[in-house]
Backbone as JSON Lines, residues from 0, in Angstrom:
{"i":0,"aa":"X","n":[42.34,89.26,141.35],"ca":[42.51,90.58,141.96],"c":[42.92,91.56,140.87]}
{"i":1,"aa":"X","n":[42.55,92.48,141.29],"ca":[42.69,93.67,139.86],"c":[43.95,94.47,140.14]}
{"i":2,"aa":"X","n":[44.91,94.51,139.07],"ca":[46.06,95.5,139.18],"c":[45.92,96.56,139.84]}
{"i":3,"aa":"X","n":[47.47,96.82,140.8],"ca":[47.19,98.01,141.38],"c":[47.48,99.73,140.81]}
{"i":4,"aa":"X","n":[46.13,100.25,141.69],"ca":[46.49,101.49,140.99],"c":[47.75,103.06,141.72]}
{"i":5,"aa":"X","n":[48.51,103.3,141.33],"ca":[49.22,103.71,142.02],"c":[50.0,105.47,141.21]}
{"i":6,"aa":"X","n":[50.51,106.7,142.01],"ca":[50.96,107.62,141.33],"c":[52.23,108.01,142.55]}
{"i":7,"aa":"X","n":[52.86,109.19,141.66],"ca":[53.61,110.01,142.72],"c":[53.77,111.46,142.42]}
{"i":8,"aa":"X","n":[54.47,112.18,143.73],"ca":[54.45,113.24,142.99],"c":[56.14,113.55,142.82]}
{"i":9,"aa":"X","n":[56.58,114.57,141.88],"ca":[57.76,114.27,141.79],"c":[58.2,115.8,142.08]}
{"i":10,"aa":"X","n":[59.58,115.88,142.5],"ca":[59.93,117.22,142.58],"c":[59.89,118.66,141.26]}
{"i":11,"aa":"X","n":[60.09,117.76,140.01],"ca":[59.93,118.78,138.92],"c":[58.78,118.64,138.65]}
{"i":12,"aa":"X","n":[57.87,117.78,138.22],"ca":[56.45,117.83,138.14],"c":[55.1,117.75,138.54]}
{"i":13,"aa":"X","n":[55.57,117.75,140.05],"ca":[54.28,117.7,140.63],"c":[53.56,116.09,140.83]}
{"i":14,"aa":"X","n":[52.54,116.36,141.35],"ca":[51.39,115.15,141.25],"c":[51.55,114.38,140.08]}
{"i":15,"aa":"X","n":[51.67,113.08,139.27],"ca":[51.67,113.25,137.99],"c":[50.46,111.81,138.0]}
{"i":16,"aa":"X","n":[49.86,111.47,136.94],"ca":[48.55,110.62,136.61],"c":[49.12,109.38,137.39]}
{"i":17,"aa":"X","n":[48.24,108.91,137.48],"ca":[47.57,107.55,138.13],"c":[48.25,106.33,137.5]}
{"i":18,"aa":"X","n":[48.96,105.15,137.47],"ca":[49.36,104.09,136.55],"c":[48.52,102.95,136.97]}
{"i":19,"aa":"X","n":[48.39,102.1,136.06],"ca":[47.8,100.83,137.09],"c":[48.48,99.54,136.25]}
{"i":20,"aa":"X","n":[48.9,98.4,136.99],"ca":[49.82,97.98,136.39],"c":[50.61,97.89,136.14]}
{"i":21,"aa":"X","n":[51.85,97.14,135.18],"ca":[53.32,97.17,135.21],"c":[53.43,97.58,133.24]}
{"i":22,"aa":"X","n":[52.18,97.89,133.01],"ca":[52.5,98.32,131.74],"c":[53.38,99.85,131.82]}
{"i":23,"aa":"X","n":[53.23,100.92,132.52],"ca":[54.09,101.77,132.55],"c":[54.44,101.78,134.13]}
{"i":24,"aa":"X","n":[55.04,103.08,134.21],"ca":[55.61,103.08,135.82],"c":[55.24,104.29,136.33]}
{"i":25,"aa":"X","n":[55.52,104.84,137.53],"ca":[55.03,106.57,137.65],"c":[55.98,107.11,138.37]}
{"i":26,"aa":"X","n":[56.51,108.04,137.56],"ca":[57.7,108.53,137.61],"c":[58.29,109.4,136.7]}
{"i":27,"aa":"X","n":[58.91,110.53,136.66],"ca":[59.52,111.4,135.69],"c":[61.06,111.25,135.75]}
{"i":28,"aa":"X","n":[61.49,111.12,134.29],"ca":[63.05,110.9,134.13],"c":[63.45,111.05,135.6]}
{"i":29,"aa":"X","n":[64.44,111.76,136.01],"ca":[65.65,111.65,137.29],"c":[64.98,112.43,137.94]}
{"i":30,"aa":"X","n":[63.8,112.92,138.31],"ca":[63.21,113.34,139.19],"c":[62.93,112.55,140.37]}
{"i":31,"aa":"X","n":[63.24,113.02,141.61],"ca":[63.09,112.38,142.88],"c":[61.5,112.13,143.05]}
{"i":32,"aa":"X","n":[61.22,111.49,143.7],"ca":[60.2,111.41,144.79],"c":[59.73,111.22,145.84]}
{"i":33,"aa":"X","n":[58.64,112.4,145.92],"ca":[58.55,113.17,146.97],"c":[57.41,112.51,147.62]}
{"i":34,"aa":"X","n":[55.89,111.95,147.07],"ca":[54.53,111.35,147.59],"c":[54.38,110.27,146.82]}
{"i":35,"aa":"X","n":[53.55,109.34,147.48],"ca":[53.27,107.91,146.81],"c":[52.03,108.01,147.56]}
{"i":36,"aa":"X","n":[50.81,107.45,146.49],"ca":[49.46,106.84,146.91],"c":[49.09,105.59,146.05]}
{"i":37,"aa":"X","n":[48.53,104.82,146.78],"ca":[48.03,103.65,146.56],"c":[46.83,103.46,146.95]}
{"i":38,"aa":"X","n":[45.95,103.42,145.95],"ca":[44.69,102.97,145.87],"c":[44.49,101.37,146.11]}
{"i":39,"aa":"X","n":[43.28,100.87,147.13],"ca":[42.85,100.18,147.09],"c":[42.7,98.92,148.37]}
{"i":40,"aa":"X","n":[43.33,100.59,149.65],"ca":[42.75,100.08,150.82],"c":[44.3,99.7,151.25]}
{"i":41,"aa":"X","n":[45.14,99.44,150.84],"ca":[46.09,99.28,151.5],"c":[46.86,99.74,152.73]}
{"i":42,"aa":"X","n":[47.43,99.07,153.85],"ca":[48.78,99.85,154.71],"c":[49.88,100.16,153.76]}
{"i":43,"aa":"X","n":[50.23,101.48,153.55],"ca":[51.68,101.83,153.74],"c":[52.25,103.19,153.69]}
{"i":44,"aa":"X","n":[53.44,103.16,153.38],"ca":[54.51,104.44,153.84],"c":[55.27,103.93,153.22]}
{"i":45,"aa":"X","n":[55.96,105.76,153.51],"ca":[57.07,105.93,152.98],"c":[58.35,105.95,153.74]}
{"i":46,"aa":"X","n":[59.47,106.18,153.76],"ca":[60.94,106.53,154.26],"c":[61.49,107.18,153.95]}
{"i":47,"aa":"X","n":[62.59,107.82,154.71],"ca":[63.71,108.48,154.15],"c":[64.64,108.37,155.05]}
{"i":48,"aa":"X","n":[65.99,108.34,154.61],"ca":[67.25,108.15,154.68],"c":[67.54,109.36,154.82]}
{"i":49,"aa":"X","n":[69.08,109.26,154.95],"ca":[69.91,110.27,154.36],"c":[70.51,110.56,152.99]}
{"i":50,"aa":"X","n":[70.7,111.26,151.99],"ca":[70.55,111.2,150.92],"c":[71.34,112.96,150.68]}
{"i":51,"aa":"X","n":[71.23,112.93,148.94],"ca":[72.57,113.56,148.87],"c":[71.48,114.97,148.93]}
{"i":52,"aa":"X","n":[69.99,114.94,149.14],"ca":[69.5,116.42,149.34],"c":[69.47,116.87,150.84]}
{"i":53,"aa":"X","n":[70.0,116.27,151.82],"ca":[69.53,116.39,153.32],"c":[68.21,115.8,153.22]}
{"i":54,"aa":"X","n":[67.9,115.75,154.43],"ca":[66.54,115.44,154.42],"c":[66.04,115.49,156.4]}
{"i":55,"aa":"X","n":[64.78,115.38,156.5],"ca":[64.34,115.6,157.76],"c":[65.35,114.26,158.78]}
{"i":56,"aa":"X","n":[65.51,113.24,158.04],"ca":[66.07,111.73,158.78],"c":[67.84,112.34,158.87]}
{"i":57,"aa":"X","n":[68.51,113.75,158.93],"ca":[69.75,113.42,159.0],"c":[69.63,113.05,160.15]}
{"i":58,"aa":"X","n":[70.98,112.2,160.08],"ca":[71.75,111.17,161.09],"c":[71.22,109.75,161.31]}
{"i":59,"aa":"X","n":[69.63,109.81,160.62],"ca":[69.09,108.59,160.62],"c":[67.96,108.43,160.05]}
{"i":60,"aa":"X","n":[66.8,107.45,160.12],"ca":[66.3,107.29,159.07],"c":[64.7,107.73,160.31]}
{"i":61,"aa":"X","n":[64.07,108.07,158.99],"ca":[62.76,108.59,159.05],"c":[61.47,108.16,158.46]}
{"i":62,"aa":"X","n":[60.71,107.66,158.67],"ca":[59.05,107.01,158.3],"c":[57.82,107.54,158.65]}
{"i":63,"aa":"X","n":[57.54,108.08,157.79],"ca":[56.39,109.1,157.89],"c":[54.81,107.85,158.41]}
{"i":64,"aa":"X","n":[54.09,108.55,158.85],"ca":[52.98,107.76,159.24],"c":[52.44,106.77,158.27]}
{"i":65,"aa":"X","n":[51.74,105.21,158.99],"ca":[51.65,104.54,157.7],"c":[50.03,104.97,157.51]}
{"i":66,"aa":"X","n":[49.32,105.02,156.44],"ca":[48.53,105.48,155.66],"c":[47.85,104.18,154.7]}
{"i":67,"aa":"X","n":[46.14,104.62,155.13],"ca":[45.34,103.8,153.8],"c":[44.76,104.43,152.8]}
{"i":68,"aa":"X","n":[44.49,106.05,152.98],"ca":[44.14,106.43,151.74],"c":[44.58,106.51,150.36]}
{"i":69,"aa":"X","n":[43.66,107.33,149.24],"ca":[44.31,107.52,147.7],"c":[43.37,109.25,147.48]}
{"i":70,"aa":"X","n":[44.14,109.78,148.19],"ca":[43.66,110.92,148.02],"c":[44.76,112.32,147.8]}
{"i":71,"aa":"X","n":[45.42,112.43,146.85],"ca":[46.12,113.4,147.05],"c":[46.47,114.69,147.47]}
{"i":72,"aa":"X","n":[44.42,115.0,147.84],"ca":[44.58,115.85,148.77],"c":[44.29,115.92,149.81]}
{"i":73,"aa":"X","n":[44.5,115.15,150.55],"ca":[44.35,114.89,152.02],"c":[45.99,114.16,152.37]}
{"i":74,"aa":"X","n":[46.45,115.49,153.0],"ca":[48.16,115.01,153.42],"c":[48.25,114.09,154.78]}
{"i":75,"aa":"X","n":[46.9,113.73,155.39],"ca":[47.19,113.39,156.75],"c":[46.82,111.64,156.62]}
{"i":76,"aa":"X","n":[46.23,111.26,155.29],"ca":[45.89,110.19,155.28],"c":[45.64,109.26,153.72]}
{"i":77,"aa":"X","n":[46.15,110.29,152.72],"ca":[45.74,109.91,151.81],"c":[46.82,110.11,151.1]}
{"i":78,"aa":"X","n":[48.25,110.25,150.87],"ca":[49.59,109.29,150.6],"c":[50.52,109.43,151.57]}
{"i":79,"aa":"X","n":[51.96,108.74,151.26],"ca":[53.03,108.69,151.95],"c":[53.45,109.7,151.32]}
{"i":80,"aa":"X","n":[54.39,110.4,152.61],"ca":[55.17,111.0,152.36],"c":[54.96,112.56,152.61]}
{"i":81,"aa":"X","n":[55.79,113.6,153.06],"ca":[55.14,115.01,153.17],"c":[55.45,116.12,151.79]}
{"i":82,"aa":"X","n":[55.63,115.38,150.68],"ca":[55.97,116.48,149.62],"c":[56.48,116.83,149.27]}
{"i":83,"aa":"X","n":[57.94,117.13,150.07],"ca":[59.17,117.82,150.23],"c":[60.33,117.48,150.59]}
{"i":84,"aa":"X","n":[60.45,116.07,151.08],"ca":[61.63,114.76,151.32],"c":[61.82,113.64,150.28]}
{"i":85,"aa":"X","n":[62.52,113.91,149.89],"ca":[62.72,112.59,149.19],"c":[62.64,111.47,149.59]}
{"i":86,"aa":"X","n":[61.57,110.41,149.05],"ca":[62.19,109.34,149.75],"c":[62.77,108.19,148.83]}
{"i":87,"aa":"X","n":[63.46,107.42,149.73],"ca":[64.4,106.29,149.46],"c":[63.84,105.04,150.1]}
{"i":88,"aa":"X","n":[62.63,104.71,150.84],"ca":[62.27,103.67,150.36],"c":[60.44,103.47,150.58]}
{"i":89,"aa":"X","n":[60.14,102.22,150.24],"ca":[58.54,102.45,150.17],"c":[58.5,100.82,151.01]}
{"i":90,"aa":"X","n":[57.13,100.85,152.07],"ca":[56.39,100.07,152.16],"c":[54.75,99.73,152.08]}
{"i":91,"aa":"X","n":[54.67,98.07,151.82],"ca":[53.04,98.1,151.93],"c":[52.9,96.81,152.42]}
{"i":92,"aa":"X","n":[52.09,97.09,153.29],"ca":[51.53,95.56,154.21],"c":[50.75,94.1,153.07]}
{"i":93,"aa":"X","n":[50.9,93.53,152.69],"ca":[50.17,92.91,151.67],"c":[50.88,91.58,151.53]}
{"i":94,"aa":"X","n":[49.98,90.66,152.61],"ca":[50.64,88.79,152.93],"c":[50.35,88.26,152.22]}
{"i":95,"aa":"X","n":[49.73,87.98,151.0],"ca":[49.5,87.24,150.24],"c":[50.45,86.55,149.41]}
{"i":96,"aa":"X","n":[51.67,87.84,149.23],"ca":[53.04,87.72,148.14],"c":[52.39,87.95,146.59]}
{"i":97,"aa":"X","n":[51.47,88.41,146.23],"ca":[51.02,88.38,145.03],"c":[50.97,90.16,144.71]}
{"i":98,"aa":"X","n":[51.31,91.19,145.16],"ca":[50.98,92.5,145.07],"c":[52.98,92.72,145.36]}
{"i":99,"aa":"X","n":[53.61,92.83,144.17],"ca":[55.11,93.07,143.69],"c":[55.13,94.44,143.6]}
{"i":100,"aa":"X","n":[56.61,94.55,143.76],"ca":[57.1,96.59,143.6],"c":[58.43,95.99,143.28]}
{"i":101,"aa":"X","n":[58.56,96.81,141.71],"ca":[60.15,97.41,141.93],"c":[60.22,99.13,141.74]}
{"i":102,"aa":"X","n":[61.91,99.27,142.31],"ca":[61.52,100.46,142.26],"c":[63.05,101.1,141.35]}
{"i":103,"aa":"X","n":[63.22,102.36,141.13],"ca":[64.41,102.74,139.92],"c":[65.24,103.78,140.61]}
{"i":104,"aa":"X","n":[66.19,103.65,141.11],"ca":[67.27,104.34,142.07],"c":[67.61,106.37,140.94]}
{"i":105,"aa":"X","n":[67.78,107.08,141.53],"ca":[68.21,108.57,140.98],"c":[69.87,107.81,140.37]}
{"i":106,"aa":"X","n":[69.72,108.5,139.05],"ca":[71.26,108.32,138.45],"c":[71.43,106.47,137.99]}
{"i":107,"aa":"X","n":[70.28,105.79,137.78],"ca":[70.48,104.97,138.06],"c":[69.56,104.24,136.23]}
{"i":108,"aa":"X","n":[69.9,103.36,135.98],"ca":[69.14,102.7,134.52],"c":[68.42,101.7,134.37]}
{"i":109,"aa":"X","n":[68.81,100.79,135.78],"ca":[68.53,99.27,135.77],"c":[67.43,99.25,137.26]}
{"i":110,"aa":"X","n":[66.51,99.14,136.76],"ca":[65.27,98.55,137.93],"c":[65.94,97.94,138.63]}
{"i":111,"aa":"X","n":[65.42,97.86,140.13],"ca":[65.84,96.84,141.14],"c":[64.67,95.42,140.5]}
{"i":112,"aa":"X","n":[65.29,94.52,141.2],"ca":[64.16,93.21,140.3],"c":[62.79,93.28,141.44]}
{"i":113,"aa":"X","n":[62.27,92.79,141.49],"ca":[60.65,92.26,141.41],"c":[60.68,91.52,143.01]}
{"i":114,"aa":"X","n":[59.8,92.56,143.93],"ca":[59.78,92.05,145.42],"c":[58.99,92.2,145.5]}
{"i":115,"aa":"X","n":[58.21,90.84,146.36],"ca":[56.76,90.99,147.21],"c":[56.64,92.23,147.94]}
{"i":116,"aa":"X","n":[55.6,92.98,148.07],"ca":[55.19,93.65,148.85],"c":[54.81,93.04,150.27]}
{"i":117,"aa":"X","n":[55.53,92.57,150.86],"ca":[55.48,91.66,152.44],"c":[55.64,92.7,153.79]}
{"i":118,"aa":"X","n":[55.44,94.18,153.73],"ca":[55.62,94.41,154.74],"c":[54.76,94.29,155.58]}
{"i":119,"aa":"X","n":[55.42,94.25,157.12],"ca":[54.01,93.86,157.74],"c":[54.07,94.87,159.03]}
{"i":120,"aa":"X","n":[53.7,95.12,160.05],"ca":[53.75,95.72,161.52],"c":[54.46,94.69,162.31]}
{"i":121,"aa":"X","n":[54.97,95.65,163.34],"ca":[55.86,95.44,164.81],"c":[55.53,96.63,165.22]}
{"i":122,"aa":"X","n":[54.73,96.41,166.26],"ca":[53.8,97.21,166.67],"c":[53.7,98.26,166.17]}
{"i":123,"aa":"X","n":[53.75,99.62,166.34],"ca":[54.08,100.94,165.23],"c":[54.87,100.92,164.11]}
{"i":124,"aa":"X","n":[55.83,100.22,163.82],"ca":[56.47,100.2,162.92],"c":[56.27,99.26,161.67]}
{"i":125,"aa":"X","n":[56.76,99.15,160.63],"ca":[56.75,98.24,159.35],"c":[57.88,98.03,159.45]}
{"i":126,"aa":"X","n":[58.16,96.82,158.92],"ca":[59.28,96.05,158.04],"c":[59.11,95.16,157.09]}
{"i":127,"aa":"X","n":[60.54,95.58,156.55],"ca":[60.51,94.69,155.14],"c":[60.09,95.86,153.64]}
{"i":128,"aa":"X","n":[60.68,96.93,154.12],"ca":[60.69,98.05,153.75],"c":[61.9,97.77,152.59]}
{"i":129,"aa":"X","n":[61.14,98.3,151.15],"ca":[62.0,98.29,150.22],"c":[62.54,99.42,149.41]}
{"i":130,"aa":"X","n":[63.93,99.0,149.09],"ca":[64.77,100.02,148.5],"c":[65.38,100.03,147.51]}
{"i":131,"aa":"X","n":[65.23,101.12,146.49],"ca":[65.8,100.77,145.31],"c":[67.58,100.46,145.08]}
{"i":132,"aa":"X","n":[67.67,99.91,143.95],"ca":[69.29,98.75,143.76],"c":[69.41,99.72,142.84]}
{"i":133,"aa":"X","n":[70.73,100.52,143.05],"ca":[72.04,100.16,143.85],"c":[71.12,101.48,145.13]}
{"i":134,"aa":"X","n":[71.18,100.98,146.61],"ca":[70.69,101.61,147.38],"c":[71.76,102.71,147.57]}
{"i":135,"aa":"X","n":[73.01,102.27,147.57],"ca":[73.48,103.83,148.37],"c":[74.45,104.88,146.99]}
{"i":136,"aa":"X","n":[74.92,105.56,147.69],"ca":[75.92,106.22,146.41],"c":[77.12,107.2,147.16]}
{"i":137,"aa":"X","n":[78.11,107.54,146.31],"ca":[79.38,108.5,147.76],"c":[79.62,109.39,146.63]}
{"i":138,"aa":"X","n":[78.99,110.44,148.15],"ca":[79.22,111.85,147.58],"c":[81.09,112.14,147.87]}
{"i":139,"aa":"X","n":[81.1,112.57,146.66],"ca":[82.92,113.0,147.03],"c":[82.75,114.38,148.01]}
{"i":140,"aa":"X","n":[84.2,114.11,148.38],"ca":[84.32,115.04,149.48],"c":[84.88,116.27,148.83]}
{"i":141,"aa":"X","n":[84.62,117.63,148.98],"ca":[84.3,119.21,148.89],"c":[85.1,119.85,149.78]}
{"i":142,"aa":"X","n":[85.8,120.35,149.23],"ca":[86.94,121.33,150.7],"c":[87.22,120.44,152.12]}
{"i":143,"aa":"X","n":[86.29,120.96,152.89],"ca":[86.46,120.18,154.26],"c":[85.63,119.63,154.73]}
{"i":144,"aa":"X","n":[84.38,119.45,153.48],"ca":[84.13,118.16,153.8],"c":[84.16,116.9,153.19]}
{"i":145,"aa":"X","n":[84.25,115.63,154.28],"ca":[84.88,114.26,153.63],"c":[84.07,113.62,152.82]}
{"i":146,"aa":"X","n":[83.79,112.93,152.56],"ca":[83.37,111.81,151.15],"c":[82.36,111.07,152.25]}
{"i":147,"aa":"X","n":[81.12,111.2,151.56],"ca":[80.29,110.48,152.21],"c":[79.22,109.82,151.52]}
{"i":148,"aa":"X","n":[78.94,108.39,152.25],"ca":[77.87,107.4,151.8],"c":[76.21,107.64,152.01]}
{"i":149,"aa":"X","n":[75.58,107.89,151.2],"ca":[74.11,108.6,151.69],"c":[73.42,107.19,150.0]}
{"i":150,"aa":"X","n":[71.61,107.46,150.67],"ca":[70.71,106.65,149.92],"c":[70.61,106.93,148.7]}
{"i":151,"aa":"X","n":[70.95,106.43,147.96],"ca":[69.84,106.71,146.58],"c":[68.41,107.24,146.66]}
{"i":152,"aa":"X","n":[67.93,108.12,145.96],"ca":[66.49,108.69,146.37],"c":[65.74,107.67,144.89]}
{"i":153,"aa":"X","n":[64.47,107.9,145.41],"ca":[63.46,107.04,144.38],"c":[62.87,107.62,143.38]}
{"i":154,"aa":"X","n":[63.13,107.57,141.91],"ca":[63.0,108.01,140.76],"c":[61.71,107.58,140.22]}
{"i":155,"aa":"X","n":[61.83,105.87,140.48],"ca":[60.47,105.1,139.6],"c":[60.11,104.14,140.52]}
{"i":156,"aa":"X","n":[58.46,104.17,140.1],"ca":[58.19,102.88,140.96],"c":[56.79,101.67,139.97]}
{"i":157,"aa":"X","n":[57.14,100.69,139.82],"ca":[56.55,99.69,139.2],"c":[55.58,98.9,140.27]}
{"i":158,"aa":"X","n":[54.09,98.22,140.24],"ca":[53.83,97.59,141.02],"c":[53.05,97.32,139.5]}
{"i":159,"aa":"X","n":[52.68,95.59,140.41],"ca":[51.84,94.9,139.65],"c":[51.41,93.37,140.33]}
{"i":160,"aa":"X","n":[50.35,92.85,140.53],"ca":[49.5,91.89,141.02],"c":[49.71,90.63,140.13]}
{"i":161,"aa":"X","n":[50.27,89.45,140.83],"ca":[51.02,88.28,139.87],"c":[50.44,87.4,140.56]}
């Protein structure tokens, strides 16, 4: 099977090139991300949490439609994600166990290690939805408001076919 090909777009730079493989990753320094596409026929999506930008999921978590295209311009079917949320975690349907993701937490240095891509359906939904290590982080608390635990958003993402 041929390495997968995969991009994102990031909040400071936009759309950025295509990777394929685990020779590089796609991703800009501490820039969040915002879209993920995956070429090559796949199910998946994206998520979002709560996290230290707000996001559409306050109070809980949010999963944008799951998606088979690789088209970055087609928002309704051709990546995860709407552009403008960060997300904090990624899935892709793929039983084999041979199609791996890690992914690289905001503020963060050390890759999460090396997970099958195993998500699968329950009925509308996916699980087995992955998140980058260290997943959460605490925002200190600001005048009146208290100290709170929100997601790590997703900086980098590695896939590669083993």
């Amino acid at each position: 099977m041929a390495q997968p090909t995969y991009r994102v777009r990031t909040r400071s730079h936009g759309w950025l090139p295509a990777v394929t493989g685990d020779a590089d990753y796609a991703g800009w320094q501490n820039s969040v991300i915002l879209g993920f596409a995956l070429a090559g026929g796949y199910e998946y999506l994206a998520g979002v949490r709560p996290n230290r930008y707000g996001s559409t999921a306050t109070g809980g978590a949010y999963y944008w439609p799951i998606v088979t295209g690789y088209n970055i311009n087609e928002p309704n079917n051709g990546y995860a994600g709407n552009c403008s949320d960060p997300i904090t975690e990624l899935g892709v349907i793929e039983s084999s166990g041979h199609l791996q993701m890690r992914l690289l937490a905001q503020d963060s240095t050390t890759w999460s290690a090396w997970r099958p891509c195993g998500g699968r359906r329950e009925g509308t939904n996916m699980v087995n939805m992955i998140q980058p290590t260290p997943t959460w982080e605490t925002i200190p608390a600001t005048g009146s408001t208290p100290a709170r635990s929100v997601y790590r958003c997703i900086v980098g993402v590695q896939m590669r076919w083993v």
